[in-house]
LUMMAR-20226 format. One record per residue: residue number from 1; residue in three letters; x, y, z of N, C-alpha, C in turn. Coordinates in pm, whole numbers, padded with zeros to 5 digits. Atoms other than C-alpha are relative to their C-alpha. Example, Ala and Ser with C-alpha at 12.3 -4.5 7.8 and 13.67 -1.06 7.14 Angstrom:
REM LUMMAR-20226
REC   pos   code   n_east   n_north     n_up   ca_east   ca_north    ca_up   c_east   c_north     c_up
REC     1    ALA    00089    -00119    00000     01230     -00450    00780    00090     00120    00000
REC     2    SER   -00082    -00119   -00006     01367     -00106    00714   -00077     00109    00073
This chain:
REM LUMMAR-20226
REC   pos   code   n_east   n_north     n_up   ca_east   ca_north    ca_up   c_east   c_north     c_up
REC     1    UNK    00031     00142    00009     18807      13019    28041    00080    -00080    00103
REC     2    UNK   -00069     00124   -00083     19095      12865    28238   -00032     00082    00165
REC     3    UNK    00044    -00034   -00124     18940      13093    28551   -00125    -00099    00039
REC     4    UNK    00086     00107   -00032     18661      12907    28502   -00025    -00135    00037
REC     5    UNK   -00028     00125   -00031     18815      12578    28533    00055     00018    00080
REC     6    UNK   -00108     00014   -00159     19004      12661    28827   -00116    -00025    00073
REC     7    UNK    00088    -00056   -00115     18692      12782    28996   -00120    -00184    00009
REC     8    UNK    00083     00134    00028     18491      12404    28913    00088    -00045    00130
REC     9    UNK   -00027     00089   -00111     18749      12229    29153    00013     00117    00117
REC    10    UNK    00006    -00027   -00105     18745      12501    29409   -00092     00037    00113
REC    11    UNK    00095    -00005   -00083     18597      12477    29718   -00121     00098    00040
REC    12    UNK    00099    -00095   -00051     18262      12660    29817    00000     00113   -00140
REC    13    UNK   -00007    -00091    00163     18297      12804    29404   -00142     00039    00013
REC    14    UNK    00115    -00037    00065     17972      12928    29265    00026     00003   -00120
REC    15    UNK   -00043     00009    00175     17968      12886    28880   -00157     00067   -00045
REC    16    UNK    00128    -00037    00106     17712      13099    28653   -00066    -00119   -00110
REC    17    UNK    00012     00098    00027     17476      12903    28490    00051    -00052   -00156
REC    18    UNK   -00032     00055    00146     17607      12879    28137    00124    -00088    00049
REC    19    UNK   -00092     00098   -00020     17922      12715    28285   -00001    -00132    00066
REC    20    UNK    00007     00085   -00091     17771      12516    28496   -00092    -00123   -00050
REC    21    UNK    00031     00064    00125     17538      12365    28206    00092    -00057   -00075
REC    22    UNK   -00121     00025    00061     17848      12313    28005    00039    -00141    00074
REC    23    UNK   -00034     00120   -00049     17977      12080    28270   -00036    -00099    00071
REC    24    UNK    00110     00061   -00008     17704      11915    28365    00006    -00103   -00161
REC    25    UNK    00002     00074    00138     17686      11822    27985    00117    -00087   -00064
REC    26    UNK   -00113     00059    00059     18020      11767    27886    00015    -00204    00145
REC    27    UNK   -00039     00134   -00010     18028      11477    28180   -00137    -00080    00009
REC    28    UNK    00143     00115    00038     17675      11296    28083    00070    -00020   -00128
REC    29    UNK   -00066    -00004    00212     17859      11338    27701    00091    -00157    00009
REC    30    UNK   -00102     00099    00005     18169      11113    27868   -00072    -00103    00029
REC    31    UNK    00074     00094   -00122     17957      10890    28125   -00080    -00065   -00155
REC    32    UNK    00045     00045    00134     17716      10804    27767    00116    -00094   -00074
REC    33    UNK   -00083     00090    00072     18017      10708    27591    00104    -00068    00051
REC    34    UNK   -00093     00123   -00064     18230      10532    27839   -00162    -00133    00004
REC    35    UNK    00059     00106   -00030     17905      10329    27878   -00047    -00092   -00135
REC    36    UNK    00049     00086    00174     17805      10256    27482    00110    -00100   -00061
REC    37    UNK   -00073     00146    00034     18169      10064    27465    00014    -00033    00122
REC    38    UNK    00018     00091   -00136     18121      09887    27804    00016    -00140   -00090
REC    39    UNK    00005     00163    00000     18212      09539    27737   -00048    -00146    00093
REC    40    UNK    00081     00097   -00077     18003      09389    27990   -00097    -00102   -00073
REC    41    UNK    00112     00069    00052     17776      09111    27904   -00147     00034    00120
REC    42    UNK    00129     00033   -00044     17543      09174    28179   -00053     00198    00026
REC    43    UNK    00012    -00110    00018     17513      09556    28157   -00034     00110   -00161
REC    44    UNK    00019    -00064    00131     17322      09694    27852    00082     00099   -00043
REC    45    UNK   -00100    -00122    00002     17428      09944    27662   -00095     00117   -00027
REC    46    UNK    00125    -00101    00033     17197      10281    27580   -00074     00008   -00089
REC    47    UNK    00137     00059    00099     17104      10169    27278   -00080    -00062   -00037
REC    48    UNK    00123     00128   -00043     16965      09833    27401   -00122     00047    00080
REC    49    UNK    00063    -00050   -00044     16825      09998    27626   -00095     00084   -00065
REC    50    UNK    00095    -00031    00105     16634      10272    27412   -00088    -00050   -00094
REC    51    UNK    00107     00065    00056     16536      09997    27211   -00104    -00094    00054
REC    52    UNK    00136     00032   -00059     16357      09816    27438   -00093     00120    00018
REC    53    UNK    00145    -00137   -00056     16175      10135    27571   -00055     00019   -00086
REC    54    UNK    00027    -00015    00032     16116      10176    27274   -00173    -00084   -00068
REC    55    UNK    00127     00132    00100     15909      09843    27198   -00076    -00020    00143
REC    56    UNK    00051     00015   -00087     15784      09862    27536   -00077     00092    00060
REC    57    UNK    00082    -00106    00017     15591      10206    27481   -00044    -00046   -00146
REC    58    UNK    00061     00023    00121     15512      10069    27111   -00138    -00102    00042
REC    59    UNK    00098     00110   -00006     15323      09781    27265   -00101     00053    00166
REC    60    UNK    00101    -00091   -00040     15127      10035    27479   -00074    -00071    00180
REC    61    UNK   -00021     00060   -00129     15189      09855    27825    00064     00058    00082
REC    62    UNK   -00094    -00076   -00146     15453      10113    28016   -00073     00058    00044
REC    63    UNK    00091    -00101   -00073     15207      10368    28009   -00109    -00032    00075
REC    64    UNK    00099     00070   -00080     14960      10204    28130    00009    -00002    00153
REC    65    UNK   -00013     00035   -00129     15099      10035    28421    00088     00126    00080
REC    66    UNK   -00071    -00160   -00027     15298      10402    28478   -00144     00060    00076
REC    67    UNK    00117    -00059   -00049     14989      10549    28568   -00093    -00044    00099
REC    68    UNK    00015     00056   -00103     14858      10276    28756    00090     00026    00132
REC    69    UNK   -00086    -00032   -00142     15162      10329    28992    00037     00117    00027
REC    70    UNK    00015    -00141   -00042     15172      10670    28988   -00097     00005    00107
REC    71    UNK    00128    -00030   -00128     14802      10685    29147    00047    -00086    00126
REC    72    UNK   -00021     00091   -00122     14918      10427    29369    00063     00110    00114
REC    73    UNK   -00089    -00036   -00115     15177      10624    29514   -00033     00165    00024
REC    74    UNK    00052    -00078   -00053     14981      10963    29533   -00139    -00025    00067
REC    75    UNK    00100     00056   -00134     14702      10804    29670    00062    -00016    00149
REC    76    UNK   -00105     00019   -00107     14929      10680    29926    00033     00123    00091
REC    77    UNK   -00051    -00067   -00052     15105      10952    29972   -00120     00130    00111
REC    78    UNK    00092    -00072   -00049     14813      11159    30034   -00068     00001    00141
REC    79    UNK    00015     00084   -00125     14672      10942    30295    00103     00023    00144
REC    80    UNK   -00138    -00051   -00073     15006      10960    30460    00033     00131    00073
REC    81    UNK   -00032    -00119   -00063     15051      11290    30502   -00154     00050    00058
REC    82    UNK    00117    -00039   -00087     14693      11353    30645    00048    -00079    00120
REC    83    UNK   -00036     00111   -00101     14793      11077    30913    00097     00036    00070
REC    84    UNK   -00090    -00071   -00088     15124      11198    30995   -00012     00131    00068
REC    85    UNK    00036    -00135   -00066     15036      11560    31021   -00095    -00009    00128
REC    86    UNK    00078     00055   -00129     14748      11446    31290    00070    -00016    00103
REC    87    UNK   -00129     00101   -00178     15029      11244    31513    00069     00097    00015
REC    88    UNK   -00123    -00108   -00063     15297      11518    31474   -00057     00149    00081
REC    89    UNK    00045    -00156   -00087     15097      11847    31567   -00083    -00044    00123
REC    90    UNK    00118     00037   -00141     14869      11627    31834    00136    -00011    00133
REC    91    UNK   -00139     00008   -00067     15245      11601    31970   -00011     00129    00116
REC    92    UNK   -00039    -00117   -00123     15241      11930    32129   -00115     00019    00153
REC    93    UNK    00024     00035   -00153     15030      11781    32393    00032    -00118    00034
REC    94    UNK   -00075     00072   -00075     15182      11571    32654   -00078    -00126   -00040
REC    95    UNK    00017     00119   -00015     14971      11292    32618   -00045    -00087   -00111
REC    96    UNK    00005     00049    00115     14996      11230    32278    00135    -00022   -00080
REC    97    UNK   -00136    -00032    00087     15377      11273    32238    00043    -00170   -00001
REC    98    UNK   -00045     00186   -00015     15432      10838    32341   -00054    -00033   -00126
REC    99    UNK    00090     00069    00148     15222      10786    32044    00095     00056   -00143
REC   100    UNK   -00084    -00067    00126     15455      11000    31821    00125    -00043   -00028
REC   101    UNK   -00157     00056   -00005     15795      10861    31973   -00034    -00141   -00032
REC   102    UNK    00000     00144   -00036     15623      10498    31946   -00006    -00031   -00182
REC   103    UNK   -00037    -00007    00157     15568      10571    31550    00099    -00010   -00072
REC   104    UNK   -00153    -00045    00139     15910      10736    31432    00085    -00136    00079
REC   105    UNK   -00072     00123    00005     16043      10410    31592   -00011    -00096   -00043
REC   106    UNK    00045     00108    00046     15830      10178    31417    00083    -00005   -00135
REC   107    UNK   -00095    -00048    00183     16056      10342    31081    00129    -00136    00011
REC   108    UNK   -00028     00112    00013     16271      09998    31181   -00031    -00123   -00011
REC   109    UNK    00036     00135    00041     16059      09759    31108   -00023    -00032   -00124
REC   110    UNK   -00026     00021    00168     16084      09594    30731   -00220    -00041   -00042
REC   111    UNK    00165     00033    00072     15724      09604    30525    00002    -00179   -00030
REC   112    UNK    00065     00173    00056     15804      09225    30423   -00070    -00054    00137
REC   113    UNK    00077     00067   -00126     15735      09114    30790   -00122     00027    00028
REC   114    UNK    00151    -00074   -00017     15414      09322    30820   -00072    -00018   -00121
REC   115    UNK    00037     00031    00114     15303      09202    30459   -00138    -00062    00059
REC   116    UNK    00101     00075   -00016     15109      08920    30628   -00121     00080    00108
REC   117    UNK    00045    -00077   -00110     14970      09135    30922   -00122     00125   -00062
REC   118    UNK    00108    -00117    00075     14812      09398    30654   -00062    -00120   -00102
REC   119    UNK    00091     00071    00066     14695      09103    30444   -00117    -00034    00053
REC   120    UNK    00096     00087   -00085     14485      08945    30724   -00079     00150    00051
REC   121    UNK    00119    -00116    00001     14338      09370    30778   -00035     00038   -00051
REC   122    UNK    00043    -00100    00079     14280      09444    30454   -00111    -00108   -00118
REC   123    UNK    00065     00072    00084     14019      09319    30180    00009    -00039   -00148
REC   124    UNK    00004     00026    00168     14176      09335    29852    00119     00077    00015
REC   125    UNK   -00149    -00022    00042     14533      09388    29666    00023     00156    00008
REC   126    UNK   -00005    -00137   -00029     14497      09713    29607   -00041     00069    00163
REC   127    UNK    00007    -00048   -00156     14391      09819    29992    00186    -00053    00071
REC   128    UNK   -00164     00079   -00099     14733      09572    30100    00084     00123   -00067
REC   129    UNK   -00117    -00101    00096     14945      09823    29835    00002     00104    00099
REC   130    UNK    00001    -00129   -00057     14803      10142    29979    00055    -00003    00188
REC   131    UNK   -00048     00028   -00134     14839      09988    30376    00160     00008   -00003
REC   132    UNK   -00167     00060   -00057     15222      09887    30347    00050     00178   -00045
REC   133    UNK   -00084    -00127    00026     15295      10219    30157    00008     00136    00100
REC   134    UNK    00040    -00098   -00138     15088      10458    30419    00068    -00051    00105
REC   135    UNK   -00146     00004   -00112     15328      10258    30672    00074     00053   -00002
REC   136    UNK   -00184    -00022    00031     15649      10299    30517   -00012     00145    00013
REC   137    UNK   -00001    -00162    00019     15549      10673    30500   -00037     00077    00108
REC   138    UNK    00031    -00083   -00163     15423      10759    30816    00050    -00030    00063
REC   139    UNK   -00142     00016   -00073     15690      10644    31006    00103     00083   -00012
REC   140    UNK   -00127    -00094    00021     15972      10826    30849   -00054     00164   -00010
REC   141    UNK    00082    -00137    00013     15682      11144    30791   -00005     00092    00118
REC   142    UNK   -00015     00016   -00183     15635      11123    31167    00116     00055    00081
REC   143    UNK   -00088    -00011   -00068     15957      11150    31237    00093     00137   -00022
REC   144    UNK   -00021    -00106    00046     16055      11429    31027   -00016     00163    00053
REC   145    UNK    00097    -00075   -00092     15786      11632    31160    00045     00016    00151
REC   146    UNK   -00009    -00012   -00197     15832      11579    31528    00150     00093    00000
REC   147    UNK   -00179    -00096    00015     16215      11703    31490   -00036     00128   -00083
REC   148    UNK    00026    -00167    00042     16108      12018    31304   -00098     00095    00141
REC   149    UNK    00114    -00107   -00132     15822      12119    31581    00128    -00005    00110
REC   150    UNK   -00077    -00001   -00124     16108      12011    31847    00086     00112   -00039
REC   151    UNK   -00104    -00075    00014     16353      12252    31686    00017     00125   -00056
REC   152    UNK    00022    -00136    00049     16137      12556    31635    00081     00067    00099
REC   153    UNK   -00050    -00073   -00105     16326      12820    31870   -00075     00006    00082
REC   154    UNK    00138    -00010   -00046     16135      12892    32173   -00049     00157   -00028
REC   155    UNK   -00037    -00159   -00045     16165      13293    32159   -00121     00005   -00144
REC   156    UNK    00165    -00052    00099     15863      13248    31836   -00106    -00007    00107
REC   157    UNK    00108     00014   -00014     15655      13091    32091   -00035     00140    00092
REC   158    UNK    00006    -00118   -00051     15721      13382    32334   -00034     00082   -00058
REC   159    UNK    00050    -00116    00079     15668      13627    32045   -00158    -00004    00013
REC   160    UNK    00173     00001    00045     15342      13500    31960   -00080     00035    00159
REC   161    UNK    00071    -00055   -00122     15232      13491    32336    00030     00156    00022
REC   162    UNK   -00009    -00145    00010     15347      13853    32366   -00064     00088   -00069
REC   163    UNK    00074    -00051    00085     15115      13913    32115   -00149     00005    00043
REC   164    UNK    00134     00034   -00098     14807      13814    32337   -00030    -00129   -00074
REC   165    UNK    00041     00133    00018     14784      13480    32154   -00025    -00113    00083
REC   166    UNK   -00004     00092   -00066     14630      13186    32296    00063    -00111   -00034
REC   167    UNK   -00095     00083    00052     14804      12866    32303   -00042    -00071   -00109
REC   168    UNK    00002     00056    00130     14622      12717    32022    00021     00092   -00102
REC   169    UNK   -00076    -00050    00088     14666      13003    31849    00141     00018   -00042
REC   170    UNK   -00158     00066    00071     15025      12951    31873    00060    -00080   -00041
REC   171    UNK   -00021     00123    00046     15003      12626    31771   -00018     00036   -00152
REC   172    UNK    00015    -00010    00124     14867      12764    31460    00042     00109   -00078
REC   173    UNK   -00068    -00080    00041     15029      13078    31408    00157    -00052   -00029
REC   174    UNK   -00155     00017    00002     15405      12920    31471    00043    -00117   -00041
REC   175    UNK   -00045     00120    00038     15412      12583    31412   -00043    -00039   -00154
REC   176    UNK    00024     00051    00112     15143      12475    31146    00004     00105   -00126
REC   177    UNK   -00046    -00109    00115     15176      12800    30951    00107     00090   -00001
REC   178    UNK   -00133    -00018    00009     15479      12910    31059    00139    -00140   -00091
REC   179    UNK   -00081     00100    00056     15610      12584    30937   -00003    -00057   -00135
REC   180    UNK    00084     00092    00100     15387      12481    30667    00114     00018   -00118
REC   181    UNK   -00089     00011    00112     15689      12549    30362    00120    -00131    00061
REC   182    UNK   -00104     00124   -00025     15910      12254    30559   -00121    -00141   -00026
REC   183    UNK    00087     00070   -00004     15598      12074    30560    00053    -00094   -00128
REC   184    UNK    00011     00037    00107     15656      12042    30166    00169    -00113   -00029
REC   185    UNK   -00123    -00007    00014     15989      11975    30208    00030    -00187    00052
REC   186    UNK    00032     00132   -00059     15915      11655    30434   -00090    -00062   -00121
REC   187    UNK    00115     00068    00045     15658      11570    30199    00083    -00061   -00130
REC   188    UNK   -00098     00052    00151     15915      11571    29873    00104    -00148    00061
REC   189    UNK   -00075     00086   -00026     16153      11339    30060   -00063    -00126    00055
REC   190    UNK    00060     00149   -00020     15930      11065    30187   -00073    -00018   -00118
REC   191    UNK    00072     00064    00132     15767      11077    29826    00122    -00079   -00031
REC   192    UNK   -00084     00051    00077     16098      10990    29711    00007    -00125    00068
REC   193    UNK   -00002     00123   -00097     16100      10676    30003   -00083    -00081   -00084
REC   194    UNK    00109     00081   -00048     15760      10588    29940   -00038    -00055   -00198
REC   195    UNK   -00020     00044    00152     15862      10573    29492    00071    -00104   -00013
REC   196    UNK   -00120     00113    00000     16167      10351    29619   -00092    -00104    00024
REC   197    UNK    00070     00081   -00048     15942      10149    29790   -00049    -00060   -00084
REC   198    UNK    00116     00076    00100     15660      10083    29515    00020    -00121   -00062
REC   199    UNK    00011     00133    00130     15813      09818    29295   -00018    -00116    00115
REC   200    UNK   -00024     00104   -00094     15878      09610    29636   -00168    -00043    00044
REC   201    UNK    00189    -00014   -00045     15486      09693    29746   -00095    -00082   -00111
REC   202    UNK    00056     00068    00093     15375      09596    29417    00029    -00176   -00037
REC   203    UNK   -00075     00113    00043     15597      09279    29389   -00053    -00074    00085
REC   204    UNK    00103     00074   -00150     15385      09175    29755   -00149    -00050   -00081
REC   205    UNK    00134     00050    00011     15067      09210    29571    00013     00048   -00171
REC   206    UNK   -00023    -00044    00172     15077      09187    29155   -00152    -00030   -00053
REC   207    UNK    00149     00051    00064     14681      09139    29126   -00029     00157   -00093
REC   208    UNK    00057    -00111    00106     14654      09527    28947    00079     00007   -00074
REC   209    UNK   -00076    -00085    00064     14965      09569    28806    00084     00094    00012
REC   210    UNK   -00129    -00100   -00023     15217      09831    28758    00083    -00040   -00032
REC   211    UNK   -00197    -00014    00021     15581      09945    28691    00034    -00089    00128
REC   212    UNK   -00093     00102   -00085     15686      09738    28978   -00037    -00134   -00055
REC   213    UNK   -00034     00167    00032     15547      09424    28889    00026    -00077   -00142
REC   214    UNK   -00124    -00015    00163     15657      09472    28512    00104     00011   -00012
REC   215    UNK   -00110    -00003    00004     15964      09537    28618    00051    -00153    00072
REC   216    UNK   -00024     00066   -00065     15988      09260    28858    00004    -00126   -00134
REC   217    UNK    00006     00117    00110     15858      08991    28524    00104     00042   -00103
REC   218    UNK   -00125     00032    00172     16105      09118    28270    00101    -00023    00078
REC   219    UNK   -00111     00042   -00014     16363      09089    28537    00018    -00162    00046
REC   220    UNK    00021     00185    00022     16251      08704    28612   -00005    -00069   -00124
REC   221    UNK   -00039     00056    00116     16304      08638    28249    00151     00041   -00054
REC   222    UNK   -00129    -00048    00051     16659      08798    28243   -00032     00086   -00159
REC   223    UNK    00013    -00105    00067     16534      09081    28002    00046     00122    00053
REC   224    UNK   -00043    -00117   -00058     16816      09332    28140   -00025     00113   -00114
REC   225    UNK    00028    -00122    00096     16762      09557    27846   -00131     00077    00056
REC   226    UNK    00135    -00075   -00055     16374      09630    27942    00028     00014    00129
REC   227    UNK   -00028    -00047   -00156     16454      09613    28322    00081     00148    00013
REC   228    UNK   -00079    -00119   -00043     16704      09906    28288   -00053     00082   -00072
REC   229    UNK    00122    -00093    00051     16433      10068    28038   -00090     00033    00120
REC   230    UNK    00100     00021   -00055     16191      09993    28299    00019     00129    00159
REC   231    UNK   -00042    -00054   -00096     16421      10133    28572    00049     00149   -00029
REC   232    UNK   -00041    -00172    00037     16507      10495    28363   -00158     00040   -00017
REC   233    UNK    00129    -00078   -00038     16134      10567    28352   -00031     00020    00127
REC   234    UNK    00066    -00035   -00104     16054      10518    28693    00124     00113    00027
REC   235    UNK   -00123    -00107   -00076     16383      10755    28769   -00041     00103   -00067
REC   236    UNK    00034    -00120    00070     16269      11010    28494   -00146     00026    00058
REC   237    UNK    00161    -00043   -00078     15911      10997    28690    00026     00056    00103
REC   238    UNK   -00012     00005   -00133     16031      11009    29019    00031     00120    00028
REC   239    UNK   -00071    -00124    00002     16230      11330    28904   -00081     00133   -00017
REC   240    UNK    00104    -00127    00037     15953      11493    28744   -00115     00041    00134
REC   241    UNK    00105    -00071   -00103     15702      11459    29051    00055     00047    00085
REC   242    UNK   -00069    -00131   -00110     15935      11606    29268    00067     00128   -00064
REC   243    UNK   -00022    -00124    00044     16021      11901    29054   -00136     00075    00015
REC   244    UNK    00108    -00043    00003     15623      11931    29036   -00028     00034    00180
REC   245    UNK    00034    -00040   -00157     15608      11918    29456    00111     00118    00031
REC   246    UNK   -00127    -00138   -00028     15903      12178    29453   -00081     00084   -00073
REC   247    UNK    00041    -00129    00036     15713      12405    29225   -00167     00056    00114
REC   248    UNK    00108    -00055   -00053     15385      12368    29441    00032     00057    00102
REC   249    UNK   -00045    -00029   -00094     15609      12456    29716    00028     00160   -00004
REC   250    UNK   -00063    -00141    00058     15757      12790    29549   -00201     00040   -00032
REC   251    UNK    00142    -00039   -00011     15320      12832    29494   -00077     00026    00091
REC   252    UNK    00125    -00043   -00110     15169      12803    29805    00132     00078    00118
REC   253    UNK   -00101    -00086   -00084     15540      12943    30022    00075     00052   -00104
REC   254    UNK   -00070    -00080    00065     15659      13183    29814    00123     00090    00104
REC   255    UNK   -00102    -00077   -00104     15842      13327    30117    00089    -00094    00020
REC   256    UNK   -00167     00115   -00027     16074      13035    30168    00123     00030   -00097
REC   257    UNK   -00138    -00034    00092     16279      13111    29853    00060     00124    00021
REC   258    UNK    00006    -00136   -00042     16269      13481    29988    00108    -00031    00105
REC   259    UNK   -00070    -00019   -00129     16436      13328    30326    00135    -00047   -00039
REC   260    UNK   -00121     00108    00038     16694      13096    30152    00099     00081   -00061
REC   261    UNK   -00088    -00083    00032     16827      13394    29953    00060     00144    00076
REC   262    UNK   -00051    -00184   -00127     16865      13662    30256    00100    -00133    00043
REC   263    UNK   -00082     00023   -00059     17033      13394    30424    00105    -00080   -00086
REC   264    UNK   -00099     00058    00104     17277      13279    30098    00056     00114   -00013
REC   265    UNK   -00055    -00144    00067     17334      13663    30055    00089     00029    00097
């Protein structure tokens, strides 16, 4: 036991998982109860909290607008990654790469300024939602991408030509299916962007609804209890669809977890 506690603070440790459960648990156990006597006034406590969630799934409105912003943001996302994938693999010809560097730089410009710009191209609330989000996401998607194709080795592409491949076939032997398990990998981390994003997207345009702009009205009435209800669902969502894009990942590249443990071994 007290090997085991040595080995928690030491560097580059590995802990089996029963110990590593254990302390995992034991500090959500403390973190819970340093926060239930918090003497803040403006910081619920877990049981305010629970009880709103609770009256705020009784009155059959979270789920609702949960699901509304879910689709939102796999619609989105979907969109997105058809779009980026296009710009980043059209990259590996010359006269499409300005169009790729002119993208992953657009990833500094703020969606509020471009709010009005997609209002005046689009025909309805829902189209403005899906526009600002397919921005915010193909920018940073874009950019992801381009730096993975830039930093394949070259000595695959040589392989593959050594193989009598032509060059599109090495485009599609080395890059898009040589690559396709980072693909997922890009795809989990701008979901997580493009979830941060939503309540702000929604808060632009509140004509359907959603967890963002429910969250946005209970927090314009100073209802911090439901706001920090409001704000542990979208975090317990956010968690679950990226455990679900990590398992489709371990489904369609089963060889990636194969590579991660030759090179951990």
């Amino acid at each position: 036991m007290i090997q085991q506690l040595k080995r928690v603070f030491h560097p580059n440790a590995r802990l089996s998982q029963s110990p590593y459960l254990l302390m995992v648990g034991a500090q959500v156990l403390i973190a819970l109860l340093c926060w239930s006597f918090n003497q803040s006034e403006i910081l619920p406590t877990p049981f305010e909290i629970f009880g709103a969630l609770n009256r705020l799934v009784t009155e059959d409105i979270l789920l609702q607008e949960l699901i509304m912003s879910t689709w939102l943001s796999l619609e989105s996302m979907l969109l997105a990654t058809v779009i980026s994938l296009l710009i980043a693999y059209a990259t590996v010809m010359p006269f499409f790469r300005p169009l790729g560097f002119l993208v992953s730089k657009m990833r500094f410009l703020t969606l509020v300024g471009l709010s009005l710009v997609f209002t005046l191209m689009t025909s309805g609330g829902h189209q403005l939602k899906v526009s600002l989000l397919v921005f915010g996401i193909t920018v940073f998607f874009v950019t992801s991408m381009v730096a993975i194709i830039r930093a394949i080795p070259k000595y695959e592409f040589y392989h593959a030509r050594t193989l009598g491949m032509r060059e599109w076939q090495v485009v599609w032997e080395v890059i898009i299916l040589g690559k396709f398990d980072q693909v997922f990998e890009v795809i989990r981390q701008n979901f997580a962007i493009a979830w941060m994003m939503l309540t702000m997207v929604e808060g632009i345009s509140r004509t359907e609804g959603g967890i963002g702009t429910m969250l946005l009205n209970q927090n314009k009435h100073f209802h911090l209890d439901a706001v920090f209800a409001i704000q542990l669902v979208i975090l317990c969502t956010g968690i679950l669809l990226d455990w679900l894009l990590g398992k489709a990942k371990q489904l369609f590249c089963p060889y990636a977890d194969l590579q991660t443990e030759v090179a951990n071994s």
